[in-house]
C-alpha positions in Angstrom: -5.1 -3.0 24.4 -6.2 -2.1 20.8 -7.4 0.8 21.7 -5.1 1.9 24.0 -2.2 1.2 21.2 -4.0 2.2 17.9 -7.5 4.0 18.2 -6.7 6.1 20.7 -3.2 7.7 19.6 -5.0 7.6 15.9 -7.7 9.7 17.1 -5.8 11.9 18.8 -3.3 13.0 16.1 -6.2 13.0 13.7 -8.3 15.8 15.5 -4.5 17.6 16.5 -3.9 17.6 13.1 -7.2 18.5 12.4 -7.4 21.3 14.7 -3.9 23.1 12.7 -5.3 22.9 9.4 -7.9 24.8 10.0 -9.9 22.3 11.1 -10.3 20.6 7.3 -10.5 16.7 8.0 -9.7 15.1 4.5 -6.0 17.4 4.6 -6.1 15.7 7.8 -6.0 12.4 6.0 -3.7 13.3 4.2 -0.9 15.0 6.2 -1.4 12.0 8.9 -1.1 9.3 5.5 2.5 11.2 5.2 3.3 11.1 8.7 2.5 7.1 8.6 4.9 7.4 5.7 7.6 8.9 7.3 7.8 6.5 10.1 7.4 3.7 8.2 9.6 4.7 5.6 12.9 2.2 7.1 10.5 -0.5 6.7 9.9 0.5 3.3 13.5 0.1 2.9 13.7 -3.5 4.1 11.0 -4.0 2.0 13.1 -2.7 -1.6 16.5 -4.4 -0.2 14.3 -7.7 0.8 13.1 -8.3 -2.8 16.3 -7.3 -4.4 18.2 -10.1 -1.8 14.9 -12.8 -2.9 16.1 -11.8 -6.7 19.5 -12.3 -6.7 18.7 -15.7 -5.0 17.6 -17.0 -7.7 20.8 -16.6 -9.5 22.7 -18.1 -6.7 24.8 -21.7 -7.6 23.7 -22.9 -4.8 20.0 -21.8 -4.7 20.0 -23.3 -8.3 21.4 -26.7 -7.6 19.3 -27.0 -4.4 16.1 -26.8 -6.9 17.2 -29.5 -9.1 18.2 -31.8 -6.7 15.4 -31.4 -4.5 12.7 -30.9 -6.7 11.1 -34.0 -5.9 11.0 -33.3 -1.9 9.0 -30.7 -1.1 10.2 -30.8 2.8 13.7 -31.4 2.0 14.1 -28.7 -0.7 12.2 -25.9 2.4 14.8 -27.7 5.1 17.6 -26.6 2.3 16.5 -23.4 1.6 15.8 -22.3 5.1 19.3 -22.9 5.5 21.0 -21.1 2.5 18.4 -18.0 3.8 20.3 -18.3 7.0 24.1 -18.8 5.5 23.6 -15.5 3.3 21.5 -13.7 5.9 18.2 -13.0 4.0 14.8 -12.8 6.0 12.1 -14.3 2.8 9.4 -12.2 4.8 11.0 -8.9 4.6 9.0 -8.1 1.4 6.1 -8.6 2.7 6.1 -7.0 6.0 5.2 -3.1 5.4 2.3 -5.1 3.9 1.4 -6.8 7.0 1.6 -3.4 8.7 -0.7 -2.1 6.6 -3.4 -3.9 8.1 -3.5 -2.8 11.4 -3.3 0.8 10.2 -5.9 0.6 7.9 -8.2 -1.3 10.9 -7.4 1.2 13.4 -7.3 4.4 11.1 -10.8 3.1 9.8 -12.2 2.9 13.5 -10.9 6.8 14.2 -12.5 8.2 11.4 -15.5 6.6 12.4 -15.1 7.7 16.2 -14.0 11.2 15.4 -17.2 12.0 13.1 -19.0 11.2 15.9 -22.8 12.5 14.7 -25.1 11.0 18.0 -25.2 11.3 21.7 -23.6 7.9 22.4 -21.0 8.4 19.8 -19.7 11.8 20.8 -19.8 10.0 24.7 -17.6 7.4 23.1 -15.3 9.7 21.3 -14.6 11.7 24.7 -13.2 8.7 26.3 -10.8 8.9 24.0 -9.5 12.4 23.7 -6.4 13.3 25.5 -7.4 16.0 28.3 -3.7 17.9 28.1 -3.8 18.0 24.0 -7.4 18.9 22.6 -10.3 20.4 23.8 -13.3 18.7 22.3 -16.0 21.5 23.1 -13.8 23.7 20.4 -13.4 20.7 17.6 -17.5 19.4 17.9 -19.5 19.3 15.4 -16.1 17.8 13.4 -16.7 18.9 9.2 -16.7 15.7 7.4 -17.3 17.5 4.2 -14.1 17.4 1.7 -14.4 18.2 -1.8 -17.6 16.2 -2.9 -17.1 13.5 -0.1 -18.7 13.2 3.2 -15.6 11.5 5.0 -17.7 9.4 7.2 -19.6 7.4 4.3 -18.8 5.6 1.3 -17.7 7.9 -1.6 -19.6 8.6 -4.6 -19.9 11.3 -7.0 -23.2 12.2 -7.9 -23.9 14.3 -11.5 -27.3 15.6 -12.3 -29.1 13.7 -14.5 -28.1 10.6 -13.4 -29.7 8.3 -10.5 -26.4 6.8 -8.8 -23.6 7.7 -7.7 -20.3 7.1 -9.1 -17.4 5.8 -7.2 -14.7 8.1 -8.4 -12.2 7.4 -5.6 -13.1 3.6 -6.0 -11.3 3.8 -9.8 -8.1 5.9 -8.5 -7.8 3.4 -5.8 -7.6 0.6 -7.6 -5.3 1.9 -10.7 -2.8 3.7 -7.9 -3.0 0.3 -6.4 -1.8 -1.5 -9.1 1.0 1.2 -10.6 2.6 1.1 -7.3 2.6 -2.9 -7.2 3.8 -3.1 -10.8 6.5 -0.5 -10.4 7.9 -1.9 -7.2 7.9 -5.1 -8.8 11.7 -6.6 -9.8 10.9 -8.8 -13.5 12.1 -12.6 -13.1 13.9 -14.2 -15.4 13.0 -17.8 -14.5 9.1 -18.6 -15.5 9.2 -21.2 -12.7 10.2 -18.8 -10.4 7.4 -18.9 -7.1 8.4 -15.6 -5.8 7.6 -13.6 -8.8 4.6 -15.9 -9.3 3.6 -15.2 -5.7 4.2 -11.3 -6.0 1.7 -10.8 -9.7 -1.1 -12.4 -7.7 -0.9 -10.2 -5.0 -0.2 -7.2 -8.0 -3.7 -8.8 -9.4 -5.6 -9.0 -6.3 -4.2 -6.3 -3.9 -5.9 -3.8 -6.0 -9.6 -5.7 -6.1 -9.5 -6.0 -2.5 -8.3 -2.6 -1.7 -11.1 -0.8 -4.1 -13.7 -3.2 -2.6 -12.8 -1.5 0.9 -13.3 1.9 -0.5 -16.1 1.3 -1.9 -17.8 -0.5 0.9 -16.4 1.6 4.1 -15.8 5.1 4.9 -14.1 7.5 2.1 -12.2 8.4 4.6 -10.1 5.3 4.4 -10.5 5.6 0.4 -8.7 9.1 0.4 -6.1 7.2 3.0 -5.7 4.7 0.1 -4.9 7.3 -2.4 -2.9 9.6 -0.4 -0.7 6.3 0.6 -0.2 4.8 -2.7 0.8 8.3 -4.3 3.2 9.1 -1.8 4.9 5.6 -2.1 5.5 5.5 -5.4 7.2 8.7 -4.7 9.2 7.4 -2.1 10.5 4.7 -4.2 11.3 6.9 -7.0 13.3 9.3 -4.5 15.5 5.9 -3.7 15.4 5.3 -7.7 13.6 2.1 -6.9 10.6 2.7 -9.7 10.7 0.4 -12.6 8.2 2.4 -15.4 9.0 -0.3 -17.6 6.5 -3.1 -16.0 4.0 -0.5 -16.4 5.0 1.0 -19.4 6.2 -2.3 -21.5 7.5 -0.3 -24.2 9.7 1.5 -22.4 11.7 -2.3 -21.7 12.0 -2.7 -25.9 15.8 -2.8 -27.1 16.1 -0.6 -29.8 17.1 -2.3 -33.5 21.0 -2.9 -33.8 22.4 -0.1 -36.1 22.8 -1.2 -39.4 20.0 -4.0 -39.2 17.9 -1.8 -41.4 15.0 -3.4 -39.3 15.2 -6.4 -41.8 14.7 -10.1 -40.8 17.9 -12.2 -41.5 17.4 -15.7 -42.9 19.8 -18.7 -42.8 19.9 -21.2 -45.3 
């Protein structure tokens, strides 16, 4: 069933794409990271107005009085909530589900690159079982060139400079910091310090990155250049819907400017 539904369509519009682009697999990556894009893009969607429904929430009268008067019952205060998400139609889990999506992608998409740069026997046996007879003819796509700037596709990515006797993990770095400028500028400020949404959504900000540069730097930087290509075209996806807030990445840009007249002086009472 897996492969049938996710390795198996992956592969094939990996090496279809591959075979149009003159047969270059990391632009490969990359158009099929924008083609993921594209159809997931409503989800996206749910995603920005999901967050901005959880936000207002916590402005709500009711939401408010709910927490105070059922701050000392943990199951009474979810039984209450539950039930003001139903009254004003708002799914709590509608943030979080392009992430959840995510997953399987990255599983399955991580498993095609692996199958299509098939480099043995076996594995070339393997990846045959999986081509679609009517849309590619393996015997013109085999060997597959892995090779993409200084990256072989199929390992884990690092830069090598003369002189020095490891490699660094250059993808690793823009990974992790595209990562994180995504989260933060996706991310809607809270108000209320005791809010558990926002405290929720900075620890996956914190540890969405470390996870997600610890893949691409264990696995295949074919996944890594995924990574990149994802995070870049999201954040501009959101700032096509004028969804990007610069200011949680750029503090300084959220700094009220002096009242005219103020002088920039302190005032004192007496």
């Amino acid at each position: 069933m897996w492969d049938a539904l996710i390795i198996t369509p992956f592969i094939n519009t990996l090496l279809f794409i591959y075979n149009i682009v003159g047969q270059n697999f990391g632009i490969a990556i990359i158009l099929f990271t924008l083609l993921i894009r594209l159809i997931t893009h409503p989800l996206m969607v749910k995603q920005i107005k999901g967050a901005q429904a959880m936000q207002e929430l916590q402005k709500n009268e009711k939401w408010i009085k709910i927490q105070e008067k059922y701050k000392g019952d943990r199951e009474k205060l979810a039984q209450e909530q539950m039930a003001l998400y139903k009254e004003l139609g708002i799914n709590p889990f509608a943030s979080c589900l392009p992430t959840l999506i995510q997953l399987p992608i990255i599983f399955g998409l991580y498993q095609a690159i692996i199958s299509a740069l098939a480099s043995t026997p076996l594995d070339l046996l393997r990846l045959i079982r999986h081509i679609y007879p009517g849309l590619l003819q393996v015997e013109s796509l085999i060997p597959l060139n892995s090779r993409f700037l200084w990256m072989d596709l199929g390992q884990p990515e690092r830069l090598f400079i003369p002189g020095l006797s490891f490699g660094i993990p250059v993808l690793v770095v823009v990974v992790v910091i595209t990562t994180y400028v995504q989260g933060k500028l996706i991310a809607t400020p809270s108000a209320n310090p005791k809010d558990q949404t926002a405290a929720m959504s900075n620890m996956m900000n914190l540890y969405m990155p470390i996870f997600m540069g610890y893949l691409a730097y264990t696995l295949a930087s074919g996944l890594a250049l995924y990574f990149v290509a994802s995070n870049l075209i999201g954040i501009l996806q959101y700032a096509m819907l004028g969804k990007v807030n610069w200011g949680n990445v750029f503090p300084f840009l959220n700094k009220q400017p002096a009242p005219a007249g103020s002088g920039g002086k302190k005032s004192y009472s007496k």
